[in-house]
C-alpha distance (Angstrom), angle and dihedral (degrees) to the residues before:
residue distance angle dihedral
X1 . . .
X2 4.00 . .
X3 3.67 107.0 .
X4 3.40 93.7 -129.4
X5 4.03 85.5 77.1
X6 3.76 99.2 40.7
X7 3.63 121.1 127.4
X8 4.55 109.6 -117.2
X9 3.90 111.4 -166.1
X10 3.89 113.6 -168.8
X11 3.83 114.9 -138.9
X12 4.02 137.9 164.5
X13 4.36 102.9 -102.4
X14 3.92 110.0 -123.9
X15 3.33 125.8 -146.9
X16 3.60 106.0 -86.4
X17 3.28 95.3 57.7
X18 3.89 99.3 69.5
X19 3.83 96.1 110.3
X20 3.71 94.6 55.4
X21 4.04 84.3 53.9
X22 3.91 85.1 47.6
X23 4.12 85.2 58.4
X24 3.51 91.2 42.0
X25 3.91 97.9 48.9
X26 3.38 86.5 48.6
X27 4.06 103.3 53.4
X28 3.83 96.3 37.8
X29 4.05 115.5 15.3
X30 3.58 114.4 39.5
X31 3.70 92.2 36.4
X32 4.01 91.3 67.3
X33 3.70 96.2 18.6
X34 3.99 101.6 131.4
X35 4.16 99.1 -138.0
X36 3.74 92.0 38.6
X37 3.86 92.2 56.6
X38 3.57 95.6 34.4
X39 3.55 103.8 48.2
X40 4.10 107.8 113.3
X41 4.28 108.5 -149.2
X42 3.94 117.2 -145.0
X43 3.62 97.1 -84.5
X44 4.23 89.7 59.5
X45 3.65 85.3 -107.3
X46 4.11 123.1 133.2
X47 4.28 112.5 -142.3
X48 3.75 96.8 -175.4
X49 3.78 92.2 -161.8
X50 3.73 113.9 113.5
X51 4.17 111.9 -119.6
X52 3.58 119.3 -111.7
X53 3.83 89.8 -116.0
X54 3.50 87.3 59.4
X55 4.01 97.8 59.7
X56 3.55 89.1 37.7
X57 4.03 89.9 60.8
X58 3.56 84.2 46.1
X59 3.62 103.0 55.6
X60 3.77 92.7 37.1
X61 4.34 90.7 86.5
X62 3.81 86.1 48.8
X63 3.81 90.7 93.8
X64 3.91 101.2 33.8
X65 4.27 81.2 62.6
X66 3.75 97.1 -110.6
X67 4.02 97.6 126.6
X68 3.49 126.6 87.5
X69 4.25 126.4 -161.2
X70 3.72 124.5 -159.1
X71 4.02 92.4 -157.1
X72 3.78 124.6 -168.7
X73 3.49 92.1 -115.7
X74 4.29 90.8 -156.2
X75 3.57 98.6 57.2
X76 3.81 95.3 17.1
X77 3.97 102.1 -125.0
X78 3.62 128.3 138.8
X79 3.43 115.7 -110.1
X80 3.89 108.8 168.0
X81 3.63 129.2 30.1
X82 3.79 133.4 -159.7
X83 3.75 119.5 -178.0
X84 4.04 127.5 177.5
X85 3.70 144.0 -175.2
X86 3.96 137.4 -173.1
X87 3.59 118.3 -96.8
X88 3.82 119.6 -171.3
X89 3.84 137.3 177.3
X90 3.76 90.2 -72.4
X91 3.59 101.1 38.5
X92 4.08 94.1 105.7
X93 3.80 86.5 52.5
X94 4.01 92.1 46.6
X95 4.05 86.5 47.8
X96 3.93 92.8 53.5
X97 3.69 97.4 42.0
X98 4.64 86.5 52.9
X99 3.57 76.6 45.8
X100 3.63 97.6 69.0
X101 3.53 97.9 36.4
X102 4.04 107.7 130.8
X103 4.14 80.3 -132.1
X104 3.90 97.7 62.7
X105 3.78 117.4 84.4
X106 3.40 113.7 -121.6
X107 4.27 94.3 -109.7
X108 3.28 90.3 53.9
X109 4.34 92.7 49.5
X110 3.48 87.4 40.9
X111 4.03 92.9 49.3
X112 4.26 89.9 48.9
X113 3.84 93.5 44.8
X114 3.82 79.4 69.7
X115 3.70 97.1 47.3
X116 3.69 87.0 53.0
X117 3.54 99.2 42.8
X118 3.93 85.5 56.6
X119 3.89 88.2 46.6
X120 4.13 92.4 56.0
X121 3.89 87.9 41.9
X122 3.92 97.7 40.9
X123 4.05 93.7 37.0
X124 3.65 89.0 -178.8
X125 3.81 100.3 175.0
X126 3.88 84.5 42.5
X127 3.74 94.2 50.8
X128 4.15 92.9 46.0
X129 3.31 99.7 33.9
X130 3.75 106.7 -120.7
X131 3.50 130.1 119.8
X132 3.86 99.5 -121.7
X133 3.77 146.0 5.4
X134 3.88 143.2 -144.7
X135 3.88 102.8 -118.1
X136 3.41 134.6 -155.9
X137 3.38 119.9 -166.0
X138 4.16 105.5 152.6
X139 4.11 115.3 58.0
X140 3.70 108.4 161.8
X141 3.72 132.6 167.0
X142 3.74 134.6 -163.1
X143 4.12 102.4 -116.7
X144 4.24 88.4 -132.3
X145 3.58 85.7 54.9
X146 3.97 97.2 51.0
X147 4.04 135.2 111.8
X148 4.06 80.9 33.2
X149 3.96 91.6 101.2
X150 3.80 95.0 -114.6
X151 3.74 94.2 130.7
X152 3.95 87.4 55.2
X153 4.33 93.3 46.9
X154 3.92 89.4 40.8
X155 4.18 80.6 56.3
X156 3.29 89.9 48.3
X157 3.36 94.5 51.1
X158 3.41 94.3 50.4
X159 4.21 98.5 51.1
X160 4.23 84.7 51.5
X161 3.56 92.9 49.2
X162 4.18 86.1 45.2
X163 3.89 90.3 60.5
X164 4.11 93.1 35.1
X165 4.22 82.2 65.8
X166 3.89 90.1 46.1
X167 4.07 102.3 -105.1
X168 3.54 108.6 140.3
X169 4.17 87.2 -160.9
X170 3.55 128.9 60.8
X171 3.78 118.0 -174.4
X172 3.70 131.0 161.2
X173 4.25 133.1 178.3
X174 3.85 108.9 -120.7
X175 4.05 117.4 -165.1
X176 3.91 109.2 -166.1
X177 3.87 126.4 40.9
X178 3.60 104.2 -101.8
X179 3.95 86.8 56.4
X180 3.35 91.5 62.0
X181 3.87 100.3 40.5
X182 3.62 81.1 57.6
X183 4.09 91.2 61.9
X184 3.86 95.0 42.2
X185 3.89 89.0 57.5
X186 3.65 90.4 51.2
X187 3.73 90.3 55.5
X188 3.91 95.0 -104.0
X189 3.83 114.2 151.4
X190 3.91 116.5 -133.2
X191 3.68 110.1 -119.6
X192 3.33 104.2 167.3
X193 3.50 150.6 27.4
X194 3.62 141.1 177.8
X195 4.04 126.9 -171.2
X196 3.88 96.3 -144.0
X197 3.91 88.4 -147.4
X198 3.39 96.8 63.5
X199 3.75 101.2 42.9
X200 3.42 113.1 113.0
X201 4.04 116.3 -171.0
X202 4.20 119.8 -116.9
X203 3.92 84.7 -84.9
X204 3.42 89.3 52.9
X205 4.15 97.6 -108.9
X206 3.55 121.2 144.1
X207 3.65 98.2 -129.9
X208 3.97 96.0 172.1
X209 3.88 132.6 57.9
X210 3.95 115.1 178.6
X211 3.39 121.1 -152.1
X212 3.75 109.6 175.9
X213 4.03 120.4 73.4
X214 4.05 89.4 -92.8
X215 4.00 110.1 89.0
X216 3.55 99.9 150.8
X217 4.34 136.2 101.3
X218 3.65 109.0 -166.4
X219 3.56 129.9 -171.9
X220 3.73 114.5 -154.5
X221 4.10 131.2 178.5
X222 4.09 143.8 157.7
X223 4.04 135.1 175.8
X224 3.85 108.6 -82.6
């Protein structure tokens, strides 16, 4: 059957099913994702492969319930993912201090400096006045499965489940356009936003070079 006609259901993952994320990750996120591809090591060179720290971080909200799967429901593959995380008032300063941690490489520090650069800038539980918010920070896609609006519903899904565990914010940090098109027509208010090329670390490094046409970290949120 063309994929164009399949039937996509939209469920919470469970635990068990954290190596078929791993396989999805893999073939549709990290290969696009813009800070894993961008990210420039300390010989100038660019390893697009995500780091094992990375996945693991990933997978870790698997089992607290904060991932969502758009599965193909005929041959029962996953073809979007939507994973979240709570961020609070100190969560930029929790982020830098992991950061420095002798036990994280240094792609993955350099990758979460980012996230809490956007958190200090963005301030989203600052700038609505609650004390913590459901965020997403993966949104992936399988490219068959595209121009079908399953991005948008796995969104969607994501802001009901937000107010189903009692936040009254959901955020998330999208890195390419159609991301963040997705959040503006759900009504989420840009925040944030970082130009990846002119990021420089708290050393002052440029850690990141981008070389497709999307440049740009946004931070996006509403009331749920």
């Amino acid at each position: 059957m063309n994929a164009d006609y399949r039937k996509i259901v939209y469920r919470i993952a469970v635990a068990d099913e954290c190596e078929r994320i791993r396989e999805a990750l893999l073939s549709f996120y990290y290969p696009e994702e813009l800070l894993n591809v961008s990210y420039i090591d300390e010989n100038g060179h660019s390893p697009t492969g995500p780091t094992e720290q990375d996945i693991q971080y990933a997978l870790s909200f698997v089992a607290q319930g904060l991932a969502a799967l758009a599965i193909d429901e005929e041959h029962g593959f996953i073809v979007g993912v939507s994973i979240a995380r709570p961020v609070g008032s100190g969560t930029a300063d929790e982020q830098l201090s992991a950061a420095g941690s002798t036990d994280v490489c240094r792609k993955r520090a350099e990758m979460v400096k980012v996230f809490a650069h956007l958190e200090r800038t963005g301030d989203v539980c600052g700038r609505f006045r609650t004390r913590r918010s459901y965020h997403v920070f993966v949104l992936a896609v399988d490219p068959r499965f595209r121009r079908r609006s399953v991005g948008q519903k796995l969104m969607e899904f994501q802001l009901a489940r937000g107010k189903s565990l009692r936040f009254r914010l959901v955020s998330a940090d999208f890195s390419n356009e159609q991301a963040a098109r997705i959040g503006a027509r759900l009504e989420m208010r840009c925040v944030a936003a970082l130009a990846l090329d002119q990021y420089r670390n708290p050393a002052g490094e440029r850690v990141f070079e981008a070389r497709g046409a999307d440049n740009i970290v946004s931070t996006y949120a509403r009331y749920v």
